[in-house]
N, C-alpha and C positions, 0 to 999 in steps of 0.2 A: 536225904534226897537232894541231889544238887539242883543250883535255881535253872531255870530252860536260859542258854544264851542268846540273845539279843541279834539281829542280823545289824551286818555291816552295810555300810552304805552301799555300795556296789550291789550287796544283795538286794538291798531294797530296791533300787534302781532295775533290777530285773523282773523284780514281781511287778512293777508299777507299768514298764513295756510290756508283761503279760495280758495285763486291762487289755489295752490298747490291740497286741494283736491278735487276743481272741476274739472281741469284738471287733473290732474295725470300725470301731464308731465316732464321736466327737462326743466330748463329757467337758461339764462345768468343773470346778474347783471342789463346789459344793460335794457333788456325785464322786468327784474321785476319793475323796474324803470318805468318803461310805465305804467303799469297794477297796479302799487299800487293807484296813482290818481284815478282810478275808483273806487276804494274801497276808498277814503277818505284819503287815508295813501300819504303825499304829497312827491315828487321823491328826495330831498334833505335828508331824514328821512328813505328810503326806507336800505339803506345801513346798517346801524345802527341796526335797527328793525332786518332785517334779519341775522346778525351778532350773535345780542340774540339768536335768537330760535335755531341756530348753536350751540352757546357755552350750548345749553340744552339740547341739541341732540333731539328737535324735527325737525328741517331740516338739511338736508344734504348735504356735498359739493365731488363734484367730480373731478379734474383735468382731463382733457383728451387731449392730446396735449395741446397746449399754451391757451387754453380757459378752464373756470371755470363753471359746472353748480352744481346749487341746485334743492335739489328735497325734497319731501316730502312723504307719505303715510298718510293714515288715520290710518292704523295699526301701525305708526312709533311713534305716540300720544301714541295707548296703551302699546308697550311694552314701550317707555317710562316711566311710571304713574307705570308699573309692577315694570322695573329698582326702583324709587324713592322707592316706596313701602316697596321693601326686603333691600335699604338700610336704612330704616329709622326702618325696623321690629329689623334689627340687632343692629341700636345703642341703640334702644331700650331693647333688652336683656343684652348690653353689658352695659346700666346704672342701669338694675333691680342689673347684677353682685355685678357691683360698689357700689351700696346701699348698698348690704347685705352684702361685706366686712367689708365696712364704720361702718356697727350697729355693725360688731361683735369685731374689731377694740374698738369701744368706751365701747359695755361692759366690754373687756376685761381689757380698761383701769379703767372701774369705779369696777372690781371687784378686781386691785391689791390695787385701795386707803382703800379699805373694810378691806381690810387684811394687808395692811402694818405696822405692827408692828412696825418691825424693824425699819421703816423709821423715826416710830414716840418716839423710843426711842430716833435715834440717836441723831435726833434734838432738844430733851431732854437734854440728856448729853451737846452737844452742849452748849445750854444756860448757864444749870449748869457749864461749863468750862468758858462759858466768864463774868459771875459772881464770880467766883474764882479769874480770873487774873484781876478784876477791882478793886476786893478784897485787893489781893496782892500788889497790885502799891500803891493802895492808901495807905498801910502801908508801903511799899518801902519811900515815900515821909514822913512817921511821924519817921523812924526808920535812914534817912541819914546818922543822927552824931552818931550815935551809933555801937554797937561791926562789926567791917569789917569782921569776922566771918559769923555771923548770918546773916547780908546783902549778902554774898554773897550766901549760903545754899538759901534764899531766891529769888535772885537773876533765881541760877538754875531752885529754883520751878517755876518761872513764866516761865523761857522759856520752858520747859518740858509742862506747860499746854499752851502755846504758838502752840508748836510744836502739840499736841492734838489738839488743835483747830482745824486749819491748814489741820491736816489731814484729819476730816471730812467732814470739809470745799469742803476740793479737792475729798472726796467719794461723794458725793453729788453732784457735778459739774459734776464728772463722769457719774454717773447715770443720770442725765441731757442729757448729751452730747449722751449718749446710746439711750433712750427713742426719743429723736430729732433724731435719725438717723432711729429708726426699726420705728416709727409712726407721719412720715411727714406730712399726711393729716389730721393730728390731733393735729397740732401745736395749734388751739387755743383753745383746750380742755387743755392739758399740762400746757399752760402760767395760765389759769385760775385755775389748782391744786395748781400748784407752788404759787401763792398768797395766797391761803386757807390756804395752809398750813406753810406761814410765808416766803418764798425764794421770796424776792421781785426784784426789779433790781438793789437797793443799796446793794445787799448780797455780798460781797466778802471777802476771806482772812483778816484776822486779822494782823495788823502792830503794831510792837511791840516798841516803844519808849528808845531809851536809857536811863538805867539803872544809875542816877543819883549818882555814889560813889566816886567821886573824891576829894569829900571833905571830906571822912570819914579818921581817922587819924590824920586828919591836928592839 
């Protein structure tokens, strides 16, 4: 013979609003304790159970001098279910909001990549400049023993497109650091431009190597 199973809380929770709205009454702790056994809900459990429907505001607690009574309605159910209701209508409008921030948020972001010209020059130039000063070094290195003059005019030109670099380098971080601040919720729209279009997270400033001329002259 199989054992009888157990009621789930929810059921409990029903038998216990049955007290309540067949009487229509107000009960101690004590009393409900009694009266739950009849319904199945055993008195060790009874505490607990009636605790929930408290913290849901389908039963209620009263203080009246040094004793506590709960009570119930059948109407305390509906405006309950009305309560749940209008807050859930509300978070509900308040995510439709959130959406259609969200979309315009994202076209706005996919309409500045459409048109970013400028970004796509800079980046341009960019390369072009660190193709120059890889240019330059590596003639720095074939030009050492030669006129201390020319090494040095040379010298200048790198750091000059050094400092170019550098600069874009640091325009580009900025506008980073801009876009990350006005479109937070769109961090991983952003991370995923920034790859497309080459700023990966090895991207940083350019380090410039001292300028090998200590042996020119000698």
């Amino acid at each position: 013979m199989s054992k009888k199973r157990g009621l789930s809380l929810e059921e409990k929770r029903e038998k216990m609003l049955q007290i309540f709205y067949e009487s229509q009454d107000f009960f101690l702790l004590k009393e409900l304790e009694k009266k739950g056994p009849k319904k199945g809900v055993i008195t060790q459990s009874v505490k607990d159970v009636i605790q929930s429907l408290v913290d849901d505001d389908l039963v209620f607690k009263d203080k009246i001098g040094t004793s506590v009574y709960f009570w119930s309605l059948p109407s305390s159910a509906g405006n309950q279910l009305r309560n749940v209701y209008s807050r859930l209508e509300s978070d509900l409008q308040s995510s439709k909001k959130r959406h259609v921030e969200l979309v315009d948020q994202c076209n706005a972001l996919k309409k500045g990549r459409e048109e970013s010209d400028e970004r796509d020059e800079a980046l341009a130039e960019l390369k072009e400049i660190e193709l120059k000063y890889d240019k330059l070094k590596e003639e720095m290195g074939q030009y050492a023993d030669n006129d201390p003059a020319a090494l040095e005019a040379m010298k200048n030109a790198i750091e000059v497109a050094h400092e170019a670099a550098n600069r874009w380098t640091d325009n580009i971080f900025t506008v980073r650091q801009w876009c990350s601040n006005n479109f937070q919720s769109a961090k991983e729209q952003l991370e995923h431009m920034y790859k497309e279009i080459g700023i990966t997270e090895d991207f940083d400033y350019l380090e410039m190597s001292p300028v090998p001329l200590s042996s020119v002259g000698d």
